[in-house]
N, C-alpha and C positions, 0 to 999 in steps of 0.2 A: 440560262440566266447567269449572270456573271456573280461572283461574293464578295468583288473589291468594289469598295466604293471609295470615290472622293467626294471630299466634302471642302464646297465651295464657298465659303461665308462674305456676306456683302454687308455693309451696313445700310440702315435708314440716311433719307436725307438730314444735312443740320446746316445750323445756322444759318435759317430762313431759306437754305436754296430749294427748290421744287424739286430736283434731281439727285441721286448720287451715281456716280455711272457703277460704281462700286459692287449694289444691288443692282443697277439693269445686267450689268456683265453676269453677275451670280443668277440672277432668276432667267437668264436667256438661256445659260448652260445647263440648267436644272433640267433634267430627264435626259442630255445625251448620254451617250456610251461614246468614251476615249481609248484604243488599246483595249477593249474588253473590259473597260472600267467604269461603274455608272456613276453617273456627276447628280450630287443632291447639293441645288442651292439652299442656303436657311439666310434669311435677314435676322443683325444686329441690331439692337438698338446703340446710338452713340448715346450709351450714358453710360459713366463710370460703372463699376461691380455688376449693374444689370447685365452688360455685354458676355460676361465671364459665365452668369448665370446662363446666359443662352447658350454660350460654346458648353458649358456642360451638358446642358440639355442634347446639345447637339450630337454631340460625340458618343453620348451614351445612346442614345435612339440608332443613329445612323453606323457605328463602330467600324469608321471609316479605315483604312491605310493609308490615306493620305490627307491631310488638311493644309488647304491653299484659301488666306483671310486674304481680304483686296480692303482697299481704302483708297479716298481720293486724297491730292496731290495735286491741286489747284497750281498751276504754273509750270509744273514739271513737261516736259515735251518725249516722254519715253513712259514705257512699262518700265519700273523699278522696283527689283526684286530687292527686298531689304536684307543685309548681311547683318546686323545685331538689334537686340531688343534689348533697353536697358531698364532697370526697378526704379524707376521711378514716371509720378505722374505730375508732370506740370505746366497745368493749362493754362495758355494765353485767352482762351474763351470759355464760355460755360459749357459746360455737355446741354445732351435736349432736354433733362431736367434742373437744370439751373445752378448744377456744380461746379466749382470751381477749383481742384485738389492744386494744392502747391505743394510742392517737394515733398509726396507721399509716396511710398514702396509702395508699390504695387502686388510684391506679397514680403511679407515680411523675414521668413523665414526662408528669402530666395538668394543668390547669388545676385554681382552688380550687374549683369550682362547673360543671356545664351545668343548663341549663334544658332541662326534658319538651320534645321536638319533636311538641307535639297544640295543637288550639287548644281550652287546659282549659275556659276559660269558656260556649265552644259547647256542650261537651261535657256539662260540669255544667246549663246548660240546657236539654238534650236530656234529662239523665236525671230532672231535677225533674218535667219534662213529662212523665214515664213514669211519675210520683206516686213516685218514689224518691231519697231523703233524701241531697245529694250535697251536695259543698264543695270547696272548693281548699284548700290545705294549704300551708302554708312550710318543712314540717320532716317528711323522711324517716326521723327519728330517725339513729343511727350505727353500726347493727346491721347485720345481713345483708341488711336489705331497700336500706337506704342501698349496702351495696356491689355489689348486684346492679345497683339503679338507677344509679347514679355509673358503674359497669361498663361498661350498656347505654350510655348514653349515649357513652362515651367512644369507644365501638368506630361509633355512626353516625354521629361527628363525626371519626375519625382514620381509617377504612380507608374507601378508594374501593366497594368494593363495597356497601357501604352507604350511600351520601352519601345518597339517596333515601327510605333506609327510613324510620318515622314509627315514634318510643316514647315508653314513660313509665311509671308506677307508680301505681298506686293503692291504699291503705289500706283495707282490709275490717275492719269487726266482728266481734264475735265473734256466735258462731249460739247461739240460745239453749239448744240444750243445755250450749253452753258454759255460757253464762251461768246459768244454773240453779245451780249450784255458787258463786256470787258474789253473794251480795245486793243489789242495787243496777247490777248492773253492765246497759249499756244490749247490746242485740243486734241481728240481724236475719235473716231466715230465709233461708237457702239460695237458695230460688224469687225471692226481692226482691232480692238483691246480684245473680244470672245477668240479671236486668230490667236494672239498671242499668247492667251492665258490656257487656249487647249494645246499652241505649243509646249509651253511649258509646260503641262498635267500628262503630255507623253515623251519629253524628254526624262521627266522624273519616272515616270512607271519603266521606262526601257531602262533606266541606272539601277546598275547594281550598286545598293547600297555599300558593302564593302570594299568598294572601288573607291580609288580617289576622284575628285570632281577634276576638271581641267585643267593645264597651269597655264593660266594667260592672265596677262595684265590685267586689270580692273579698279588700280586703285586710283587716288585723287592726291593731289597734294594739299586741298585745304578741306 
């Protein structure tokens, strides 16, 4: 039996959709083995501080080496691996409880920004290589996935028990049942995001963390 675990966190569906591929991608990879590493999905709830409560729950139950949060990204046309998480929460819709936080730190006593601890660009090479349509991202938006992510982050850079552990967030599509409902709108199928996301989950266990990540373009100009 193996003693690494990754921990794969999805959220609940929101804002009336039936789906989040977020959670199907998490609960489909739930009980593989990646590289000798077991994959335990946990579902989020999208509701402000609840979310945080569950990553703690989660972290401490499962005392993962790696945590990989997923959230949907309605329109996007690629996996996107997020490169920063910034303190603050400001939502253009309610969470699934009815909140609305504007311009609220997500923790108070945190930095304006951490950076994903993965090396994204290995990562995104790894998954293009797997013929699955991947990116790097500047912008977690300021929704519940930004405060999961900003969260995570904050808890592997402030508590000792974690100094070690390896995270970050990546943006999913929506699946095309979603998208069936949207004219126009781009997707990607369930079986292509778990391709992608187990690319990524063994491009990061293969990196040596005190190695540098890639040096290849990635950036945008706007």
């Amino acid at each position: 039996m193996t003693d690494t675990t990754v921990l794969v966190l999805g959220f609940e569906p929101f804002d009336k959709a039936p789906l989040n591929p977020a959670w199907e991608v998490a609960r489909t990879l739930d009980g593989k083995t990646i590289d000798g590493a077991r994959i335990v999905g946990v579902q989020l709830p999208c509701v402000f501080g609840k979310a945080l409560d569950a990553l703690d729950a989660a972290l401490q139950q499962h005392q993962p080496s790696l945590v990989i949060a997923l959230g949907l990204a309605g329109g996007r046309t690629a996996l996107s691996i997020e490169r920063v998480a910034i303190n603050v929460d400001d939502a253009r819709i309610a969470d699934n409880a009815g909140q609305q936080p504007i311009d609220v730190a997500v923790a108070t006593d945190g930095p304006a920004a951490y950076f994903a601890r993965l090396p994204i660009k290995q990562a995104v090479t790894a998954m293009r290589a797997a013929g699955v349509p991947a990116e790097v991202s500047n912008t977690a938006g300021t929704f519940v996935c930004n405060h999961v992510f900003y969260g995570l982050m904050h808890r592997l850079n402030t508590v000792p028990a974690w100094a070690q552990t390896r995270g970050g967030f990546v943006h999913v599509p929506y699946l095309p049942e979603m998208a069936a409902a949207l004219p126009g709108a781009p997707s990607m199928a369930v079986e292509t995001q778990c391709k992608g996301i187990e690319a990524l989950i063994a491009a990061v266990l293969r990196h040596d963390p005190e190695q540098q990540d890639l040096q290849l373009s990635a950036g945008q100009l706007h």
